[in-house]
Every structure is written in C-alpha cells, then in structure tokens.
C-alpha positions in Angstrom: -91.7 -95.1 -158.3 -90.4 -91.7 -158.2 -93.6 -90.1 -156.7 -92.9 -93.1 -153.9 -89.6 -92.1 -153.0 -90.5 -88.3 -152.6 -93.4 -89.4 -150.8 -91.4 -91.9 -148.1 -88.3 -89.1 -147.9 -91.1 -86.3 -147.2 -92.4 -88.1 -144.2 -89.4 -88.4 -142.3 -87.9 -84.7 -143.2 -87.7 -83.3 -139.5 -87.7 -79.2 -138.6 -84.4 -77.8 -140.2 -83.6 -81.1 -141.7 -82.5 -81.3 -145.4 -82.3 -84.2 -147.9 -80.3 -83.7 -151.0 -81.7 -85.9 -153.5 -80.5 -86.8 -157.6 -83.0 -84.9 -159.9 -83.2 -88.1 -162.5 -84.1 -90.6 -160.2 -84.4 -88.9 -156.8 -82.8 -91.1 -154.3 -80.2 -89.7 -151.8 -76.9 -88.8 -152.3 -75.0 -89.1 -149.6 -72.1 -87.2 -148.2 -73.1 -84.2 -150.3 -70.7 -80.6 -149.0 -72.8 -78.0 -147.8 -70.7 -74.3 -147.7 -71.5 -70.7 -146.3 -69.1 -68.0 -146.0 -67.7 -69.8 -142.9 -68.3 -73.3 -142.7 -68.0 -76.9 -144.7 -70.8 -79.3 -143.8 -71.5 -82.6 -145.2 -74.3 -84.9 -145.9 -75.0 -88.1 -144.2 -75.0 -91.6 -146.1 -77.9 -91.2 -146.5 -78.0 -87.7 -148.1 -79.4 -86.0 -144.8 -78.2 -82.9 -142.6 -79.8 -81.5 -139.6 -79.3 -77.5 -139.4 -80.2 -75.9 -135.6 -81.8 -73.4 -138.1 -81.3 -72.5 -141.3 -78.6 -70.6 -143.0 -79.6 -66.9 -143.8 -77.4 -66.4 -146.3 -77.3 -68.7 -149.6 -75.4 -71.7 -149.6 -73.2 -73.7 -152.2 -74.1 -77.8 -152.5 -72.2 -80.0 -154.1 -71.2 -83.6 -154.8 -69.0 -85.5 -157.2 -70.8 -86.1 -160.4 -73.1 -83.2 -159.6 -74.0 -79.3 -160.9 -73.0 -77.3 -158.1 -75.8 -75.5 -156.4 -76.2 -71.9 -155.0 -79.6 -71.6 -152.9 -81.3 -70.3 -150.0 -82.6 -73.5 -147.8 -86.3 -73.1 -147.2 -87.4 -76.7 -147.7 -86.4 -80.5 -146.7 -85.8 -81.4 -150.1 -83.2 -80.0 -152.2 -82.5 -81.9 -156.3 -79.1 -82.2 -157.8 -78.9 -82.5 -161.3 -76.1 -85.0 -162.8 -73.0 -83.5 -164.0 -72.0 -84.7 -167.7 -68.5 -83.9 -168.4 -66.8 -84.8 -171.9 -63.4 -85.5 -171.3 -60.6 -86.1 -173.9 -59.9 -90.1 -174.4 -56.8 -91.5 -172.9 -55.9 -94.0 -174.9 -54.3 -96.8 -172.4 -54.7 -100.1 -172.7 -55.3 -101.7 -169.6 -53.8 -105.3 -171.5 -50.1 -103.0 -171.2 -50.6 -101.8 -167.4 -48.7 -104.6 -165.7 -46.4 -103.4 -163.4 -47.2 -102.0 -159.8 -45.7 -98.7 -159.5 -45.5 -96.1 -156.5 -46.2 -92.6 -157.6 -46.0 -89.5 -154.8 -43.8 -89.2 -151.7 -42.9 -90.7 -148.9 -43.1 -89.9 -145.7 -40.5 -87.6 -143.4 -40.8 -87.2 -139.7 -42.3 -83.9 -140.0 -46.0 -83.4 -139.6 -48.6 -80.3 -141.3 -51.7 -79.2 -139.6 -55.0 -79.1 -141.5 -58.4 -78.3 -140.3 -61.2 -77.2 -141.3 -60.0 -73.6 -142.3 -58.2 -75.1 -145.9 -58.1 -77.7 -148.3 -55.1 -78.7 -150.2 -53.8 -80.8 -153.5 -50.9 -81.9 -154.0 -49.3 -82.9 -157.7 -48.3 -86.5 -158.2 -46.9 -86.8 -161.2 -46.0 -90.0 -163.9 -42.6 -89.3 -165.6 -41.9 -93.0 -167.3 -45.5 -94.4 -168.0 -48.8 -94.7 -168.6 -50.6 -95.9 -164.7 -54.1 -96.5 -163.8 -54.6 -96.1 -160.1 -55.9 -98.3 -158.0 -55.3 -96.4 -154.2 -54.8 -93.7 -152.6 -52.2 -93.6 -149.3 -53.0 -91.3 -146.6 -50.0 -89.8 -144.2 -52.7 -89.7 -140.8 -49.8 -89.4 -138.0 -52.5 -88.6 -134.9 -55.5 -85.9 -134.5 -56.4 -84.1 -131.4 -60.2 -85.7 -131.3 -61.4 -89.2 -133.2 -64.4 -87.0 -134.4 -64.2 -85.8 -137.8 -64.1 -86.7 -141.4 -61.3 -86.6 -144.4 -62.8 -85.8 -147.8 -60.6 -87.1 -150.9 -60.9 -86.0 -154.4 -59.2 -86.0 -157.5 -58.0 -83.7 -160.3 -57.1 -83.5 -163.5 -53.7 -80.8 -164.4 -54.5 -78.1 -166.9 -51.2 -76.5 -168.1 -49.8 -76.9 -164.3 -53.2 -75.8 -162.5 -56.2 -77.5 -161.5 -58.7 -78.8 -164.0 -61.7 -80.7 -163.9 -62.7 -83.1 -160.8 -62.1 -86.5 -162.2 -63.8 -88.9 -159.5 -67.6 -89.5 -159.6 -67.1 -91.0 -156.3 -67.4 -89.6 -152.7 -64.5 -90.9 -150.8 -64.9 -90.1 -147.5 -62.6 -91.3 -144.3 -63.8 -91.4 -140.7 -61.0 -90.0 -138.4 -61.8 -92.3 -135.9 -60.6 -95.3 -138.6 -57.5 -93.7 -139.5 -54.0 -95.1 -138.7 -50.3 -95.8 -139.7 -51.5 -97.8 -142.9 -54.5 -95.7 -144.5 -55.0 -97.2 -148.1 -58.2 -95.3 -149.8 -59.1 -98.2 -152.6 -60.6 -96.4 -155.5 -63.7 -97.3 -157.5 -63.4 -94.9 -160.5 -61.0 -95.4 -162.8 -58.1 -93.0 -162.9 -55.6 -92.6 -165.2 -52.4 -90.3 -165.3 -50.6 -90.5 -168.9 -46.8 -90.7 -169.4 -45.3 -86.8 -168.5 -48.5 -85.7 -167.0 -49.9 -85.0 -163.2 -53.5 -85.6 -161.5 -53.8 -83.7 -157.6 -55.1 -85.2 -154.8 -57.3 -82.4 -152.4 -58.0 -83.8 -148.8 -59.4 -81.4 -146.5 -61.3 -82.6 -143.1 -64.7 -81.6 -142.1 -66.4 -81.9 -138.4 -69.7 -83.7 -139.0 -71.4 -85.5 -141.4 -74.9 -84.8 -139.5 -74.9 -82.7 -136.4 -73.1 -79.2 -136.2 -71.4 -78.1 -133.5 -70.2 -74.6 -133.8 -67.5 -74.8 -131.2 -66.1 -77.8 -132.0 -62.6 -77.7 -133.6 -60.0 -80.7 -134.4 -56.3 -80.7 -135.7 -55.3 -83.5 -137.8 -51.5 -84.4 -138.4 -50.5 -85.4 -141.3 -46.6 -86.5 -142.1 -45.0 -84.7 -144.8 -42.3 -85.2 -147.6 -39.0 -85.6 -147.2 -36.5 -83.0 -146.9 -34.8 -82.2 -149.9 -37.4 -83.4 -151.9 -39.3 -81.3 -154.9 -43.0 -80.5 -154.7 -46.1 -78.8 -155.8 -49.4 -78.2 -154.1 -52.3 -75.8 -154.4 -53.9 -74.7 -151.2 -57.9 -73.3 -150.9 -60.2 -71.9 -148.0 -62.6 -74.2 -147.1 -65.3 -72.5 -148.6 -64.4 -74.2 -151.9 -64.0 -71.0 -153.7 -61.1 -70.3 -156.0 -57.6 -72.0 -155.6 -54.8 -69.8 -154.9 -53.3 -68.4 -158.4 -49.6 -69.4 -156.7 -48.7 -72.7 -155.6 -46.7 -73.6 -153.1 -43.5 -75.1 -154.8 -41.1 -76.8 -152.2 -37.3 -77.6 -153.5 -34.4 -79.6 -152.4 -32.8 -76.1 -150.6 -36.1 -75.4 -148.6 -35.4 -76.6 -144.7 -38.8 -77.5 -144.2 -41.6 -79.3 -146.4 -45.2 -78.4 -145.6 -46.5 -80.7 -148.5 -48.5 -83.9 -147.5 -46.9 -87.4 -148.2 -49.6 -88.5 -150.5 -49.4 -90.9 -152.6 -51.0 -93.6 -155.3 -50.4 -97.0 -155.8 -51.4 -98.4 -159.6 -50.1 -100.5 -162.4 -48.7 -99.1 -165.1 -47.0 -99.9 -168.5 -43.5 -100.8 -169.3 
C-alpha cells in the first residue's frame, strides 16, 4: 500500500514542486511551514508547494507532531518522521470540568500590526482552576488584502518561558474567512492546571501554494485593554529562537501592543 501511494504522489510531482509526506505511512501532511533565512511558506492540504525554483540555501520543514527538518530541496518528495513527546500527566478529571470559563483578554479599541516579519504568543493564564479548552478566540479587526493565512499554535510554560508545542494539530485560518466573531474550535485536548499558563503563537503567512515575492499584507488585530497586565514573547518569522525578554505590559503603560486572545473551556469548581 505504501509503494502505491509513493507511486500515485510520484506521478503528479511537477518541476519545483514538493510533497511533504509522513515517513510511517507516507500520506501527505498538509499545511507543513517551509523557512529560509527570509521567508515562511506553507504547505497545501494536501502537503504540496510549488517553488519558481528551488531554494539555494537549506531550508527548515516542520509540522505539528513532526521532527523538524533541515535540508537542501533536490527532490519532489520530502518524509517527516513523527514526533513522540512524553509529557508529564495532568491529572484532571474531565467528570470535575463543568463550568464554562473565559480565560485571556478582552478586546480594547486599539489595533497591533502583524505580518509576516514575526510571530507572537501571548500567556493566558488559569489562577482558580483546573480548564480544558475547547476554542480559541481570534481579535481579526480588518487586513489590507483577503489573501493570506493565520497559523495557530499552542505552548506549554516552562518556568515563565516557552516549552514544548502542545497541539498535534495544524490550525490554520484563511484571512479571507475571518471576522468580528473568529472562534478556532480545537481538536486536541488542552489543558492548563490551576496557577499555570499555556501561549497561544499566531503569526500570518502569504500562501499556502504559490509564492509571490512581492506580495505583502497587514493584518489588524485588536488588542487588550488599557490598564490591563500582560505577557507575550515575540519571534522572527524564521522560527528561530524566541526573544530571551518578553514583552510585559502593566496597568501604568499608555498603550497595549498585546493581542486580545483568548480561550473558552470548562473548568472545575
């Protein structure tokens, strides 16, 4: 069966055309991020991208529930192997999670800018109980094109920094889709215990297929509140490191620059 699928994806590989595949089973993986030094691209749905040529310097691939990949493309097919992550037990009962709780910030009139230069991830945090999530709510205010894409992921704290990726799940969000009520319903299951924090990254990305060099897009997103507390850890969007500093906003800053993300769950009494 395996030899079939290689077979069927071989034949329809065009010039300069990858397909990122899962090295277990080999079927596509769709919305895979491709990086260079200056640029985020991203997979198709069906684990396809269409380069004008070829990269010359080595790129990074990745996808949730994947190794991370440094190579130099030189064929159609590229393999990511699964990514098996032990992670401590949480011990919540999901019998005890019964009431629907609001964790994050709400919106302000003020708007922040993101494009494809940055990603950032901002701390939401459960002071009173233990909360599985069930969505994500996204601040979109406008953009200055409907092309585009918002990539969500999620992240485990480690001693007030970012950890681990939690979701095994792509969650991606067409721009063109977006308005005042954006609820990102999430398959995995995600849990923040009592006193801790989990971040929420959402950078956008042009394309999931064709690249366009010139094109650019500005997406508005509404912040926080003023006078409200924050924390949120910014990265170029060549997924390297995250800033050692975050950005901490406080009740005496003017301005906040930090998203108005926030999570919907149930949680216990």
């Amino acid at each position: 069966m395996k030899k079939l699928i290689l077979i069927f994806l071989s034949i329809f590989i065009k010039s300069q055309e990858i397909i990122i595949i899962d090295s277990l089973d080999h079927r596509p993986i769709s919305f895979c991020k491709i990086m260079d030094s200056d640029h985020l691209y991203v997979t198709d749905s069906l684990g396809k991208y269409n380069f004008a040529t070829f990269p010359k310097e080595s790129v990074i691939i990745s996808s949730a529930g994947y190794e991370v990949k440094k190579i130099t493309l030189k064929t159609g097919i590229v393999k990511l192997t699964p990514k098996f992550i032990q992670i401590s037990e949480i011990n919540i009962s999901n019998n005890n999670l019964k009431i629907d709780t609001e964790l994050g910030y709400k919106s302000s009139k003020n708007t922040i800018i993101i494009d494809q230069n940055r990603e950032f991830a901002v701390e939401i945090k459960s002071q009173n109980a233990n909360c599985l999530i069930d969505n994500v709510s996204i601040p979109f205010k406008k953009s200055s094109s409907s092309k585009g894409y918002l990539l969500v992921d999620i992240y485990h704290d480690e001693n007030g920094k970012i950890g681990e990726k939690i979701n095994a799940s792509n969650y991606v969000l067409a721009i063109e889709k977006l308005g005042k009520n954006n609820i990102l319903q999430l398959i995995d299951e995600i849990y923040i215990e009592k006193g801790n924090a989990i971040y929420i990254s959402i950078i956008w990305v042009e394309n999931t297929y064709t690249k366009s060099e010139k094109f650019a897009n500005k997406i508005f997103l509404y912040t926080q509140p003023h006078k409200s507390s924050g924390k949120m850890f910014v990265r170029k969007s060549n997924y390297g490191d995250w800033d050692l500093k975050p950005y901490i906003e406080n009740v005496d800053q003017k301005n906040s620059i930090i998203p108005a993300l926030k999570i919907h769950g149930k949680c216990s009494k």
